[in-house]
C-alpha positions as CSV (number, residue, x, y, z in Angstrom):
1,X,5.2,35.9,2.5
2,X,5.4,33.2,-0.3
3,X,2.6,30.7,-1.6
4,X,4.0,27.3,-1.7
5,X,4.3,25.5,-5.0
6,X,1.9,22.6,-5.3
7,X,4.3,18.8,-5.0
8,X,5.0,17.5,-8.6
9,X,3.6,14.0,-8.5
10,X,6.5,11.6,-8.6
11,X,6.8,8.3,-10.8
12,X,6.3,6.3,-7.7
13,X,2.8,7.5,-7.1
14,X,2.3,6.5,-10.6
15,X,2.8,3.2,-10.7
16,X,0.8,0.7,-9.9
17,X,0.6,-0.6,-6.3
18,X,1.3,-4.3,-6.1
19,X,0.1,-7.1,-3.5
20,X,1.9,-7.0,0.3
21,X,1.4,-11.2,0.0
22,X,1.8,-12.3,-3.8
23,X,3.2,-9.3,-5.8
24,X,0.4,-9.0,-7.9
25,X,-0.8,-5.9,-9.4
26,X,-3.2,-4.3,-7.6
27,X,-6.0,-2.0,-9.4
28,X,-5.7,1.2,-7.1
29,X,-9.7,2.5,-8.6
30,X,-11.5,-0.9,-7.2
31,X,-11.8,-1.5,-3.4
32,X,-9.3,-4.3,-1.9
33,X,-8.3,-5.3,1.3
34,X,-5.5,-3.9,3.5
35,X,-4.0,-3.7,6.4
36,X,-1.6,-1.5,8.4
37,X,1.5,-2.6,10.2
38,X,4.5,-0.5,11.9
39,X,7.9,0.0,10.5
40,X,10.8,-0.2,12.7
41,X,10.6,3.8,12.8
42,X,7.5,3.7,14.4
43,X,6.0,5.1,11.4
44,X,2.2,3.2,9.9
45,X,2.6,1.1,6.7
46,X,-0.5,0.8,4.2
47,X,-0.4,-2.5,2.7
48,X,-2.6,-3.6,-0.4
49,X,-3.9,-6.9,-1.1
50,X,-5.2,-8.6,-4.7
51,X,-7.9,-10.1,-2.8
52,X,-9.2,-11.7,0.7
53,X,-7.3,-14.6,1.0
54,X,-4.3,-12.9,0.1
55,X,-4.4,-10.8,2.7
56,X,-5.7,-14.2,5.2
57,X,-2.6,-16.0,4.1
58,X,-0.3,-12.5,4.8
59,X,-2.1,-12.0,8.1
60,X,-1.6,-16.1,9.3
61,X,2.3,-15.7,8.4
62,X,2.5,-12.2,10.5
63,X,1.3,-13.3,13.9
């Protein structure tokens, strides 16, 4: 029996997340809003909002 290697951490968890409804940057150490949707696999989807009404105006488009 092995002990697994630990994951390297890839660039794209480095980066900065960026806004589901504007693009914005999104500061990943500060609270903002989110909300999950469903891809077409059935898998969830975390999405990241620069603020509020952002994520209001995001929401009003989806449904």
């Amino acid at each position: 029996m092995t002990s697994a290697e630990p994951e390297a951490v890839t660039s794209s968890e480095e980066t900065e997340a960026t806004c589901a409804g504007c693009g914005a940057p999104v500061e990943t150490d500060e609270w903002h809003p989110a909300a999950t949707t469903r891809t077409d696999t059935g898998a969830v989807q975390i999405l990241s909002f620069c603020d509020r009404s952002c994520r209001d105006r995001w929401q009003d488009r989806a449904e």
